[in-house]
C-alpha positions as a printed NumPy array, in Angstrom:
array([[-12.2  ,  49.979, -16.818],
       [ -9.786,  52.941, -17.954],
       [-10.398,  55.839, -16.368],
       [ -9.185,  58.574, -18.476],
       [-12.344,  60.243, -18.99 ],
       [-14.097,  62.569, -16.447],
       [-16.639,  61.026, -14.171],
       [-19.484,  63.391, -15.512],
       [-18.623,  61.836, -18.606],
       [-19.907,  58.666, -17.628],
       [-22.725,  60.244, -15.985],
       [-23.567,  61.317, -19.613],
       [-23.019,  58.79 , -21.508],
       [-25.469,  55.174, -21.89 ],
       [-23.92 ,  52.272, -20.16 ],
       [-24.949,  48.704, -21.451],
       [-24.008,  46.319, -18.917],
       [-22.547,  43.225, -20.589],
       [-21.27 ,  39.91 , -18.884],
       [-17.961,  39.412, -19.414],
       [-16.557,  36.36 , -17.439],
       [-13.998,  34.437, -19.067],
       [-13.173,  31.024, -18.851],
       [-10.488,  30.327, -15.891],
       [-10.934,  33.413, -14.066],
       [-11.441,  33.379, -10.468],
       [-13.361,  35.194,  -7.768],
       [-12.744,  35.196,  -3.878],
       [-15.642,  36.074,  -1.871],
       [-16.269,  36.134,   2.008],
       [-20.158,  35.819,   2.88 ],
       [-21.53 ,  36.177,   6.739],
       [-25.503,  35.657,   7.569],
       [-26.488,  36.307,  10.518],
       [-30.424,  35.046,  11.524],
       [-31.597,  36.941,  14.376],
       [-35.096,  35.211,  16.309],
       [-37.145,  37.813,  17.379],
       [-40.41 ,  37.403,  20.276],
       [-43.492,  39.407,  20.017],
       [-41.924,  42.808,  21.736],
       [-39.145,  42.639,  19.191],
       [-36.241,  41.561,  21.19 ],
       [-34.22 ,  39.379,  20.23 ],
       [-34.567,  35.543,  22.01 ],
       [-31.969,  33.714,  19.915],
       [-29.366,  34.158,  16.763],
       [-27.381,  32.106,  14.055],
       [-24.253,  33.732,  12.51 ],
       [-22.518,  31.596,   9.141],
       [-19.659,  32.159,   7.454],
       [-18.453,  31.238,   4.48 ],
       [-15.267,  31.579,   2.279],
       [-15.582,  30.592,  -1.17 ],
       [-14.623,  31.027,  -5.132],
       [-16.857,  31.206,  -8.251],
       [-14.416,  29.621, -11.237],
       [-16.24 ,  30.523, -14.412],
       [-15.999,  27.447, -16.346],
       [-17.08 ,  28.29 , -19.954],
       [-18.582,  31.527, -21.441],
       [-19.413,  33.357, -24.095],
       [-19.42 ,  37.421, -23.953],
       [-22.48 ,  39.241, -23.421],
       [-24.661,  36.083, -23.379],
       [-23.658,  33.16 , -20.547],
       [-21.191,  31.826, -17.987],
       [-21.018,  28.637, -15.944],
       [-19.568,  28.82 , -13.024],
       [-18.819,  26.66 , -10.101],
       [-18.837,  27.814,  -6.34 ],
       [-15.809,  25.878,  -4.519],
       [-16.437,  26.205,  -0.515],
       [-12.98 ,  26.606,   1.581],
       [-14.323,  27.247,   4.958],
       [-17.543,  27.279,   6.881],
       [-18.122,  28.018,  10.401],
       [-21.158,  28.171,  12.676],
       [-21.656,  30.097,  15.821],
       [-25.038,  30.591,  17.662],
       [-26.231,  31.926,  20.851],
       [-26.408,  28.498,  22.249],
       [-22.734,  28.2  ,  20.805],
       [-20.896,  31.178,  20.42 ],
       [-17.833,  30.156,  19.68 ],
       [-17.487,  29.033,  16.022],
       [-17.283,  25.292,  14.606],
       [-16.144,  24.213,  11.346],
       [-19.212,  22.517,   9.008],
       [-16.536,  20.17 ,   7.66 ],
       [-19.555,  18.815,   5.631],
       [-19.545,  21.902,   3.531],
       [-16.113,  22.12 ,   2.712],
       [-14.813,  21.369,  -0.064],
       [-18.486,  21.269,  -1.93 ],
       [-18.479,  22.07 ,  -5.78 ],
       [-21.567,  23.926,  -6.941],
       [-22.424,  24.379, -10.182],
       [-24.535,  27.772, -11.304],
       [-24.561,  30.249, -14.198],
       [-25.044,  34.104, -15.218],
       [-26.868,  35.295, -17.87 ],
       [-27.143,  38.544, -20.184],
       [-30.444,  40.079, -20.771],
       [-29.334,  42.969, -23.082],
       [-31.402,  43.127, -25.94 ],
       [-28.529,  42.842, -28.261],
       [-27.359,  39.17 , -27.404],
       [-30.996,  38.012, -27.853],
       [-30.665,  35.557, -30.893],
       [-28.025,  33.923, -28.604],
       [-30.333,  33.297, -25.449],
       [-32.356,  31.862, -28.33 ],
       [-30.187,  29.006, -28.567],
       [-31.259,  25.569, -27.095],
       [-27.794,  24.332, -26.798],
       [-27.447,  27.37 , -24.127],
       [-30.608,  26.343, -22.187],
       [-29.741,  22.586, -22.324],
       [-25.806,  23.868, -20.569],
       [-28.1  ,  25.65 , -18.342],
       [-30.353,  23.007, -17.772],
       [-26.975,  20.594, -16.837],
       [-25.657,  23.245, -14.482],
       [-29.736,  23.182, -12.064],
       [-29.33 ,  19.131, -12.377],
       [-25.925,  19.278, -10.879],
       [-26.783,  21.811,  -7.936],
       [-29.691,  19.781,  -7.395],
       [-28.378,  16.967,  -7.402],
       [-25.904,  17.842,  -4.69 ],
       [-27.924,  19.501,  -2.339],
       [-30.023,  15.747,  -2.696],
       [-27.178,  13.574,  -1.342],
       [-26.89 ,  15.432,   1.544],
       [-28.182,  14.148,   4.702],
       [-31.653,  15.948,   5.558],
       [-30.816,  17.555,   8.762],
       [-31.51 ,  21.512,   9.966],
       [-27.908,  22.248,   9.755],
       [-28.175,  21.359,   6.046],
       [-31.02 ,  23.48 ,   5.703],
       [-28.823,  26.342,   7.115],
       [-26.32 ,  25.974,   4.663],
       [-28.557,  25.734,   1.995],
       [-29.99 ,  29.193,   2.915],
       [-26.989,  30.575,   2.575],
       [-26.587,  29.08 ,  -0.608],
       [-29.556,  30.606,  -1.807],
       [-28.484,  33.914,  -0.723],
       [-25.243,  33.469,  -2.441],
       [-27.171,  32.447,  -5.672],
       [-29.604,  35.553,  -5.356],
       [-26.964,  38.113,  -5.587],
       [-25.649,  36.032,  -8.948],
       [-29.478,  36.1  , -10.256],
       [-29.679,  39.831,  -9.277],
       [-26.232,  40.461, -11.136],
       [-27.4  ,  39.012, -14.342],
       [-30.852,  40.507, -14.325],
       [-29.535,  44.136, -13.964],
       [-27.978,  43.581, -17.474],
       [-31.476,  44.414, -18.833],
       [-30.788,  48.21 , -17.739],
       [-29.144,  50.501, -19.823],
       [-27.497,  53.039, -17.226],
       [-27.237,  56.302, -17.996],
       [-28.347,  59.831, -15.799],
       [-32.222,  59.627, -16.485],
       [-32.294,  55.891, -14.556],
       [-29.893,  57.974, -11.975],
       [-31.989,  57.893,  -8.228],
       [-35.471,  56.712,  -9.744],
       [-36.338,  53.138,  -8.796],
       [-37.154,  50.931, -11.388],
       [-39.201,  47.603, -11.78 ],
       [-37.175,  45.06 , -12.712],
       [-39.568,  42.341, -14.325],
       [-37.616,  39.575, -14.533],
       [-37.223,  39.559, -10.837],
       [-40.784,  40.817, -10.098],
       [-43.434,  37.237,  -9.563],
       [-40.622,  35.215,  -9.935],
       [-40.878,  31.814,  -8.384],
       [-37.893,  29.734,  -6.864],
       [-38.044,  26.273,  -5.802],
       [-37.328,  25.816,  -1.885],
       [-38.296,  21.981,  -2.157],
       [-34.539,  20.397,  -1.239],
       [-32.468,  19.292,   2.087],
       [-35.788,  19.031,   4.77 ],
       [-38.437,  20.261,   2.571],
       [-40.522,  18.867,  -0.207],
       [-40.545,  20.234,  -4.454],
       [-43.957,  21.961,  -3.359],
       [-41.819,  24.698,  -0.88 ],
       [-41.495,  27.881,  -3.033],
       [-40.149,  31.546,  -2.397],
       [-42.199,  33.928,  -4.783],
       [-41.383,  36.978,  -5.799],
       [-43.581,  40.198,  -4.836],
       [-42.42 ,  43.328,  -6.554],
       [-38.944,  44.175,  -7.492],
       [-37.422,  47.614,  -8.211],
       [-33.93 ,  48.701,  -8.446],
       [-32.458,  52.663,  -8.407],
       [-29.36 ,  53.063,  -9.873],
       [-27.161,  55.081,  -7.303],
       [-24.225,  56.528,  -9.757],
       [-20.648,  54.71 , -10.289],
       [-17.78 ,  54.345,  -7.41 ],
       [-14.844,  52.87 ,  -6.837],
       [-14.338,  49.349,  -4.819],
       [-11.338,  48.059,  -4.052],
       [ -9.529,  49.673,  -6.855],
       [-12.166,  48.585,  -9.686],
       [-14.822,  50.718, -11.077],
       [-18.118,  49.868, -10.362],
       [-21.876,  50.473, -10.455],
       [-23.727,  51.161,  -7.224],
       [-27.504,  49.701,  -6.779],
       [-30.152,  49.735,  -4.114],
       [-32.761,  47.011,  -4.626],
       [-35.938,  46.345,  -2.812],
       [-38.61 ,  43.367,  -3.01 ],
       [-41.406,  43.607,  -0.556],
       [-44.58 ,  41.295,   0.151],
       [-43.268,  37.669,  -1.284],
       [-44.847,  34.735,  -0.356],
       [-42.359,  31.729,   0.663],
       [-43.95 ,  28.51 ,   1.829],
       [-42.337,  25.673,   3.757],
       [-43.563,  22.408,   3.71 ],
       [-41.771,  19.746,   5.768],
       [-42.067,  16.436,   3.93 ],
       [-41.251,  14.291,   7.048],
       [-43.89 ,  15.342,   9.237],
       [-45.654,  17.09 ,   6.239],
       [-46.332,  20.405,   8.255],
       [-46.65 ,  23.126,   6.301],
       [-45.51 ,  27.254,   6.838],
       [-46.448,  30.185,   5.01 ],
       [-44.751,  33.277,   5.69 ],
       [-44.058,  36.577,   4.261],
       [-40.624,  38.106,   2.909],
       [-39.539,  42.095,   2.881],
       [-35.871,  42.5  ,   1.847],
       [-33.5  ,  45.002,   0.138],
       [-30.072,  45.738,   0.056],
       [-27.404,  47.057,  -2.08 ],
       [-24.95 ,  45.843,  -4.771],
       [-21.766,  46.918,  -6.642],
       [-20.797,  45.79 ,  -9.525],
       [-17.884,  46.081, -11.509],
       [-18.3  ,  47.405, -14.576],
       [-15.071,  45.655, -16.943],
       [-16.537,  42.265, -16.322],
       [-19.845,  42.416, -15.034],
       [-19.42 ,  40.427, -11.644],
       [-20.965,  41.205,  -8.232],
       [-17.989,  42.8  ,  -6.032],
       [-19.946,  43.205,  -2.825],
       [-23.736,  43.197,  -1.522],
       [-25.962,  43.497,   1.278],
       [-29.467,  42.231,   2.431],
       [-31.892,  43.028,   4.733],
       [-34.528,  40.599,   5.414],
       [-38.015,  40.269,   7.24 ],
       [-39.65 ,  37.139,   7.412],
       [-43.044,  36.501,   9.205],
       [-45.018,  33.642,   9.628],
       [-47.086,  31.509,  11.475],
       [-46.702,  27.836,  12.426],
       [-48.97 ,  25.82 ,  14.766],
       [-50.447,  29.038,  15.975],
       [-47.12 ,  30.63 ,  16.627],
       [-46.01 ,  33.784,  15.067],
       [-42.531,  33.61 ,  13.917],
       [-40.297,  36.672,  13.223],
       [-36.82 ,  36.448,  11.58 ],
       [-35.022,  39.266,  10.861],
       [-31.977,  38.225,   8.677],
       [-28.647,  40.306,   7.642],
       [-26.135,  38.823,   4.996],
       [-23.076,  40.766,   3.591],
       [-20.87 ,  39.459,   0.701],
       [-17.193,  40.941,   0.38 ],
       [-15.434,  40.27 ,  -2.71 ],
       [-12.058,  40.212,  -4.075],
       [-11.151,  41.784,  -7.631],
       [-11.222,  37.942,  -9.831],
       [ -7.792,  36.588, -10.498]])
């Protein structure tokens, strides 16, 4: 993004985010969760901490409207507080996941349209599906696969915010965000059955103004989703959990290209099992190189 012009100018003018991935470009990105257990004071009984280097290859796009991209793991390691010093999931190396962005601004609607994009769309779900089926049902599985969805979220958040239009009146005012807000996600792979869901409660965004990440300019967001419903439901010994989700974070974005440079999340989860409250109090950072 050329920065010749004054940053008030930008604070002036209307900014359309628009996707603009192109085929054989590149992104590093480093991604930590850490999962800490919590009793019924508050204090903390037990944690999980993974790590994950990866890249998102976008594989075919088209500006404004779509990309396909595929997550290629490099490294994965696993420390807890049973295990603190980290071990390599050598199982999760090396795994090729297939995902997509898309655009929401108004102007590239006629292309969303299209069944040949929801059908590319369609093939990209089957194949990370797929892949998470294969894999052997076992809790460190799960594990990864929650960090997969967190990796996923900040990609669904991304391509969601292109229904804004920034500009200074969206500046500090929190926004609903309806195609995040009731939105249901299917939990139901690795230990737990199609009927496991994460939904949704209300979503709202506030545009924090434009910086500067490593070099790039970007725009800053604060997000927040409190009061979804997730349920669990363990198909081998067909328990089921329902629980309760408050999270928020922040994201930057650059502006050129449309990808997510870094992000944060903050996560509550509550729930009860077999007459046992369970509180999980989750923290996951993404760092992110400029795309190559």
């Amino acid at each position: 993004m050329a920065l010749e012009i004054g940053i008030k100018e930008w604070y002036d003018r209307e900014h359309r985010p628009v996707l603009n991935l192109q085929p054989g470009e590149t992104q590093a990105y480093r991604i930590t969760m850490k999962n800490n257990f919590l009793n019924s004071k508050g204090a903390i009984f037990k944690w999980q901490k993974l790590e994950a280097e990866y890249t998102r290859e976008t594989m075919e796009a088209m500006t404004g409207a779509y990309a396909l991209n595929q997550f290629a793991f490099q490294a994965v390691q696993f420390s807890s507080s049973q295990k603190p010093e980290p071990i390599h999931w050598t199982f999760a190396e090396n795994i090729l996941l297939p995902f997509y962005l898309i655009g929401y601004n108004d102007q590239d609607a006629e292309i969303r349209a299209n069944r040949e994009l929801w059908l590319k769309v369609k093939h990209q779900m089957a194949g990370f599906q797929r892949l998470f089926a294969e894999l052997p049902k076992l809790p460190s599985v799960y594990l990864f696969l929650m960090q997969v969805y967190d990796i996923i979220s900040f990609e669904i958040f991304t391509s969601a915010l292109t229904s804004l239009r920034l500009d200074r009146e969206l500046l500090h005012k929190p926004t609903a965000l309806e195609k995040l807000s009731g939105a249901e996600f299917n939990l139901g792979m690795g230990l737990y059955s199609e009927q496991s869901l994460f939904k949704n409660g209300p979503f709202d965004v506030t545009f924090r103004g434009y910086t500067l990440y490593n070099g790039l300019f970007c725009a800053l967001f604060h997000y927040r989703c409190d009061g979804s419903k997730v349920r669990m439901l363990d198909e081998m010994i067909q328990a089921a959990r329902d629980g309760s989700s408050y999270y928020s974070g922040e994201l930057i974005i650059e502006l050129d290209s449309w990808s997510i440079l870094a992000g944060t999340m903050e996560e509550d989860y509550l729930a009860v099992q077999d007459q046992r409250n369970i509180r999980i109090k989750r923290s996951i950072a993404l760092e992110g190189q400029k795309h190559s």
